[in-house]
Structure formats: C-alpha cells, structure tokens
N, C-alpha and C positions, 0 to 999 in steps of 0.2 A: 467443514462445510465446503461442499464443491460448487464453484461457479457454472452458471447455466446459461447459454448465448443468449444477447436481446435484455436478461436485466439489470437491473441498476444495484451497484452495492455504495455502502458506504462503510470502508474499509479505515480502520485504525488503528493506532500501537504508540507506546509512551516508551520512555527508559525506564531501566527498574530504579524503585525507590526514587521517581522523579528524575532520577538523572539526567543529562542535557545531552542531548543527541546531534544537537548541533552547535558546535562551537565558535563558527567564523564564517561569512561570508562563503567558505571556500567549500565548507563541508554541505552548504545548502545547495550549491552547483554541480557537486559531486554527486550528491542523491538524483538532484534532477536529470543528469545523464544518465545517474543508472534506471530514471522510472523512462526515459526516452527510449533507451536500448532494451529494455526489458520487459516492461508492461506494454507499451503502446500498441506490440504487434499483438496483441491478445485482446484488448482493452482500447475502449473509446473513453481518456478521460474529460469528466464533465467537471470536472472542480478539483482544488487541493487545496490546502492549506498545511504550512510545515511551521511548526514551533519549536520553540527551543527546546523541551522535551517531550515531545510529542509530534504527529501527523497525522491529518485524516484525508481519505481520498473519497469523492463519489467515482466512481466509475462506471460502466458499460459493458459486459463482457462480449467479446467478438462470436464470431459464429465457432473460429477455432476452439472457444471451451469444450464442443462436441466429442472431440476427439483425444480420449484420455492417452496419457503417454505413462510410461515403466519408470519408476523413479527409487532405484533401491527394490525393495519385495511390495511398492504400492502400487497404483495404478492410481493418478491423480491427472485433473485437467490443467492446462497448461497454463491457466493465469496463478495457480496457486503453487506452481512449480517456480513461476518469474517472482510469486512476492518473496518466496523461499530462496529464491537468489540475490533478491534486490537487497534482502535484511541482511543477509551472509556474508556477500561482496562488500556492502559500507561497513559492516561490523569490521571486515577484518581490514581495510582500510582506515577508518576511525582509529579502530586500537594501534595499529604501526604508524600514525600522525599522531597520536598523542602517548605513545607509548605507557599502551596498556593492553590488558589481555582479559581474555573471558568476555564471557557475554552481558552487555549494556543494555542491551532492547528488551522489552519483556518477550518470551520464546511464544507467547499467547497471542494471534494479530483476534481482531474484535474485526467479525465482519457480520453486518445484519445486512438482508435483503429490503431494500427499498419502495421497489417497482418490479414487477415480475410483467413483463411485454414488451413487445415492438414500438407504440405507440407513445411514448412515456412524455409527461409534458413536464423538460430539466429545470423550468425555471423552480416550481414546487421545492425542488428535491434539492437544488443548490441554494435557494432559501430554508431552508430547514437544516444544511451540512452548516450555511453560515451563521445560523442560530446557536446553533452548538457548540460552536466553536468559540464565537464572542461574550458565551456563555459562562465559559472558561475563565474570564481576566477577572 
C-alpha cells in the first residue's frame, strides 16, 4: 500500500513471535532519531506509541508522497522507502548491540488508512490509536 499526501495512516509492526524490540532506554532514543531523520520530512506525525515489542504510528503523509522514487526495479513513494529504512537501520543496529543477527521485526508493517483528506479532525484519530493500544495490556 502506497501512501497518498493529506492522509492519515496508522502505521504498525511487532517483533516476530513477540519478541522485544526494545530493550533499554537507549534503544527507544535511537528509533526516535531514526523516525526524526527519516519519516518526519515525508510525514506529519500526529501520535506514537513504542512498546517493548511492538509500535504504532498515526501519521500524515506530506505532499512529498506525490512523487514516487526508483528503489531497486520498484517505484514506490517516499514515506514507504523511509519506513523501509527506518526498520532496516535499527534492525542492524539492534542486532550489533546485542549481538545477534537476522531479522526481529516482522518483515509485514500493518498500515490501514484512517482519514483520507485535508481537513481531518486528530483529536478522533489519536483517541482511537490510543484505544488500541491501551487495549493491548
């Protein structure tokens, strides 16, 4: 699924077989820089939430989704090129701080569409991300 500028997603992804994806303090500061450097210039986010094995994002996509980029033999928009870096970069960081290898995250992100417009009213939509989520415990 391609992101489409103006709507709202709510974007999510666990480790496999529950696994903890964040370990320490250090590892949830680390992700945040990579969603800083890498999602935000695509992306207006409206909410997160990071769990110890799991995360979910609302987000925004920018007007930049417009404009698909070349990525291997695909042509994909640029906020699904940053989530495909964002998972990639902490994966292989992750695994060389706790020395281990292969893939932790499930290779499957879960994005459903929200709100498809301009106008979208966040309180709704980051009460219903945090329903879901508190849903979880």
């Amino acid at each position: 699924m391609g992101f489409e500028p103006h709507h709202i997603y709510h974007v999510f992804n666990q480790g496999n077989n529950q696994q903890l994806i964040f370990q320490s303090e250090n590892d949830y500061q680390t992700f945040l820089n990579y969603i800083t450097k890498l999602l935000l210039p695509d992306c207006n986010m409206i909410a997160y939430s990071l769990l110890p094995n799991h995360f979910h994002f609302q987000l925004q996509a920018k007007d930049s989704c417009q404009k698909l980029i070349k990525q291997g033999g695909l042509r994909i928009d640029p906020l699904t090129n940053c989530i495909r870096k964002l998972l990639s970069g902490y994966a292989r960081l992750f695994n060389a701080q706790y020395k281990q290898n292969g893939q932790f995250i499930s290779s499957k992100n879960e994005i459903e569409m929200s709100y498809p417009g301009k106008q979208a009213d966040y309180r709704l939509y980051v009460i219903r991300l945090l329903l879901h989520v508190f849903s979880l415990h």
